[in-house]
N, C-alpha and C positions, 0 to 999 in steps of 0.2 A: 528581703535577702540581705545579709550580713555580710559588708565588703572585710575578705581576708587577708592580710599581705602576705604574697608567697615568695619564695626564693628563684632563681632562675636556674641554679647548679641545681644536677642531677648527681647522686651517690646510687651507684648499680650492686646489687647484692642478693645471691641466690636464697631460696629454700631450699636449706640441704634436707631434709626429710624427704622433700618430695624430686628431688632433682632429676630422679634415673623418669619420672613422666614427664620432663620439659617444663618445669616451672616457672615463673616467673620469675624475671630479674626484678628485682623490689626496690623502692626508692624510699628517702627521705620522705620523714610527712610533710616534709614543708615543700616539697617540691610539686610541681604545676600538674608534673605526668608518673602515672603508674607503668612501668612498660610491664606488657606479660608476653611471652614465649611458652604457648601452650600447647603441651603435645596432642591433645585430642579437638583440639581446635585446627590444629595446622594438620591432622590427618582427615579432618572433615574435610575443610580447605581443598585439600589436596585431590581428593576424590572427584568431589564435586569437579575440580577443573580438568582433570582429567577426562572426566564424562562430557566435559562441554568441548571439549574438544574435539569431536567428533562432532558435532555440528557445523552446520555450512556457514559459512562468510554471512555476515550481515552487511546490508548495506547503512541501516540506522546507526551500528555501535560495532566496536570492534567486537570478537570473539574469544573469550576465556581460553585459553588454553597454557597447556605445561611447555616449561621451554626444551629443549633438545635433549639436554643432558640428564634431564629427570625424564625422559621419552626412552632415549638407551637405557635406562637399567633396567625398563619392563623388558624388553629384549632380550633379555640376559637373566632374568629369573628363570628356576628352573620350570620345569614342565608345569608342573603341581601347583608352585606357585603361581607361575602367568596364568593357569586356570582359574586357580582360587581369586588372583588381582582381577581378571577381565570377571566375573561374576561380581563382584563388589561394583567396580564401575556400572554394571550392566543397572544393576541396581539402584543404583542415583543418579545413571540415563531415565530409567521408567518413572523414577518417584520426584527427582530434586530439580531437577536442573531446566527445565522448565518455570520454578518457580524462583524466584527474585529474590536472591540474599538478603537487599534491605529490605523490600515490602511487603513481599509475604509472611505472615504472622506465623506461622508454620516453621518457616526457616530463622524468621527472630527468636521465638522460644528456645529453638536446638540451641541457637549461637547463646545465648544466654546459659542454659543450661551447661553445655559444656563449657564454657569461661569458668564458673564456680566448679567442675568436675576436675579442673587440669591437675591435680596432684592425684588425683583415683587412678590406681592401678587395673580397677574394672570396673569404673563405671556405677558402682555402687549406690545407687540413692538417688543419678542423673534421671529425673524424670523426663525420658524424651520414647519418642514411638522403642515399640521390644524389636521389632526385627531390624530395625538402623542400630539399637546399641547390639545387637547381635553381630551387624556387618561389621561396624568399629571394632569389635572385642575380635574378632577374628583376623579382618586386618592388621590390625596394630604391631602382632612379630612381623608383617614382611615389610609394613613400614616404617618399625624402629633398626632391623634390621638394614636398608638398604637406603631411607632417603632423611630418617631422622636426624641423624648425626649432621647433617649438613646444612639441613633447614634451619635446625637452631643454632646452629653459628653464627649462617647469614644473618636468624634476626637479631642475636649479638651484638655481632657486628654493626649491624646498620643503625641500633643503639647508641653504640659507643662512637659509630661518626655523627652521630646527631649531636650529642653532647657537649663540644664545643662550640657547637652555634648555635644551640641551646641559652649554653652561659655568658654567650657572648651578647644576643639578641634578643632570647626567648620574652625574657619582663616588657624590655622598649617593646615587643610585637604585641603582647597578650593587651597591653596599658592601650597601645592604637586604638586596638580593635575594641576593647571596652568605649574610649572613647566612640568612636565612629559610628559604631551600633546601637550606642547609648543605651549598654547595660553591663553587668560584672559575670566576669567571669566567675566558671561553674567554684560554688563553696568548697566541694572537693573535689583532689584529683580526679583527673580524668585517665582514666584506662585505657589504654591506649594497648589492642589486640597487635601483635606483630606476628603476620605469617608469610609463607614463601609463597601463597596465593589469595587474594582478595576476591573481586571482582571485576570484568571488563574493564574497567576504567581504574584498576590499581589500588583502590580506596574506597571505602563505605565507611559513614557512622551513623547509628542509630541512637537514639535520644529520649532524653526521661531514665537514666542520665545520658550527657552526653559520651557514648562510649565509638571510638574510631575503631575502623580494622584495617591495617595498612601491608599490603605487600612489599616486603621489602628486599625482590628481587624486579621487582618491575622495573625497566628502564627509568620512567618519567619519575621515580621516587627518588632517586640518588643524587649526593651530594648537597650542595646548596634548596635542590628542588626538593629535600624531604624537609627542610625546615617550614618551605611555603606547604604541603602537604597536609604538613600535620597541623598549621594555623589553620590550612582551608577545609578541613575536616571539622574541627573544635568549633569554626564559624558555626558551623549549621545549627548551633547549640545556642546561638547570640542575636541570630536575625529576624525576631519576631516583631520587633517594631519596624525594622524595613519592610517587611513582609506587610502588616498593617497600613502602611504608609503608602504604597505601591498599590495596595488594596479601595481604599477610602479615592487617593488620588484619580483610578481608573472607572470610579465611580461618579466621577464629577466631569468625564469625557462625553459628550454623542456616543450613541449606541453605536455605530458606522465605525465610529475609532475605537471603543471596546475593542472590537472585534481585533482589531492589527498590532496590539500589546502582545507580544509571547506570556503564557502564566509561568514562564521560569524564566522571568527578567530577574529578579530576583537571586539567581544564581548565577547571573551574566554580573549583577553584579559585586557578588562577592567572590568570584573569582578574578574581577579586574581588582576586588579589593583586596586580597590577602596578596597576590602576585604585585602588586606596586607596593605595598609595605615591606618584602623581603627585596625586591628590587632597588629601594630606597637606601638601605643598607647595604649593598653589595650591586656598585654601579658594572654597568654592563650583563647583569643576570636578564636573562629573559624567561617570562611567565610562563607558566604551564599552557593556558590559554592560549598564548603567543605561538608557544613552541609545538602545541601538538595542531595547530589550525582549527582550534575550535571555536574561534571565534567564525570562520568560515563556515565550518559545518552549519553550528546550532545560534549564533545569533549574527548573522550577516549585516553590512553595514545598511544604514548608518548606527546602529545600535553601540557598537567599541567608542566608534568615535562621542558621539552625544552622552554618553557614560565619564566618558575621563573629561568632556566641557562641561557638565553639572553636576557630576556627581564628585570629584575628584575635589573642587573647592570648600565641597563637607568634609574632605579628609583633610584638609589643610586648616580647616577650622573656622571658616570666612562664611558660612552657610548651614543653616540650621538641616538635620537628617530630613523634617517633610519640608521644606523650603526645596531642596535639591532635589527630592524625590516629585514632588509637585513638576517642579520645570523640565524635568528628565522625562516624565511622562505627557507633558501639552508639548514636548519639543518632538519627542517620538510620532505622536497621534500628529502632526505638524507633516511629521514626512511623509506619509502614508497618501 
């Protein structure tokens, strides 16, 4: 792979051709990220979370749902239409939602599919199941009509505040995380979906290429926390030598401590590591991790702590990626 040098300024600029279906805001080639604002995306999105939201509480993961003010305007639809919306939901209650936005191969195709469709007026060519592009082409007047207009602002917007600390930090962060993972960031931009609904957790990316899809009306996304967001998203794209190294290391364990490794340490620790790299730059921020208690949830001590005393001196540069990984997993297997 061919190391590229890129810019860290973003230049935001529509497709006017396709604008009236939510186009993309288009970047600079040289710039790191493609934002798109895609209307048949963000009404997928949208459905889908509407459907989950009718689901009961989980104890494992929050619950998908629509926030208040996109919940009032079904209210306020007329008769016709609040029949026509609840049948559409009803719809990717029985077929979608259920299945997993990032792991089901089913809902990766759609998401793929629509990403290249977002300038189509109808769909044209999207090769995705006929009765879903039927529900979409149907829905689409009551929600260009009623919640478009505001979606794609938001993602706009949360664009254009990213931008700044983008150009301000983006390179110093992308450069870290190459270092750290000991590999180069993706040849080309990364695409970066921006809708007013993700999934439960705000954020997905799927990979081969590394492509993100970020809510950008989720609380835990805004401000300083979308810049760690969208690094800790693009990570997922960088981690295959940790992943290995964590792998080989848990293999050199007693079977007995196997066992007491989590197999998403791995992502324990690349969310303490994108969240201490934006931290580093902007003293006093606190991590996503930090802030939502996940470390409590899903890797409970001593895991935070043995993470930032071995692994943290590979981000400082004093300890080789399987050197720190080595010690972090005979230190883990140690506690147990």
């Amino acid at each position: 792979m061919i190391r590229r040098a890129w810019l860290s300024s973003i230049s935001i600029g529509f497709l006017l051709s396709a604008a009236a279906f939510g186009a993309a805001p288009t970047q600079d080639r040289s710039s790191m990220f493609d934002f798109h604002s895609g209307f048949w995306m963000n009404l997928h999105q949208f459905i889908y979370a509407d459907a989950s939201s009718s689901l009961p509480p989980q104890k494992a993961r929050p619950t998908l749902r629509i926030n208040q003010a996109d919940a009032d305007i079904i209210k306020h639809l007329s008769p016709s239409e609040q029949a026509a919306w609840k049948g559409f939901v009803a719809y990717y209650a029985a077929n979608y939602i259920q299945r997993d936005l990032l792991f089901d191969d089913l809902l990766f195709d759609i998401k793929v599919k629509l990403e290249s469709a977002e300038a189509s007026p109808d769909l044209k060519g999207a090769d995705i199941p006929a009765e879903l592009k039927s529900v979409l082409l149907q829905a689409a007047p009551i929600y260009r009509k009623y919640w478009w207009t505001r979606h794609d602002a938001q993602n706009r917007r949360w664009v254009a505040q990213l931008h700044p600390l983008l150009a301000k930090h983006g390179l110093q962060v992308r450069r870290s995380l190459e270092t750290v993972y000991e590999t180069v960031w993706p040849t080309q931009q990364v695409r970066v979906e921006t809708v007013a609904y993700a999934n439960w957790s705000g954020a997905y990316t799927s990979l081969h290429p590394t492509q993100p899809t970020i809510s950008t009306t989720d609380t835990s996304n805004q401000g300083t926390a979308a810049l760690e967001v969208i690094f800790h998203e693009c990570s997922h794209g960088m981690v295959d030598k940790l992943q290995d190294a964590i792998k080989d290391a848990i293999s050199t364990l007693p079977a007995e401590k196997q066992k007491a490794i989590s197999g998403s340490l791995w992502h324990a620790v690349l969310f303490y590591t994108a969240g201490e790299l934006i931290a580093e730059n902007y003293p006093g921020y606190e991590p996503y991790a930090d802030h939502a208690g996940l470390w409590a949830r899903a890797w409970p001590d001593p895991i935070r702590a043995l993470i930032i005393q071995d692994w943290k001196p590979h981000m400082d540069g004093s300890v080789t990626l399987n050197g720190a990984v080595a010690k972090l997993l005979n230190d883990l297997a140690s506690s147990h």
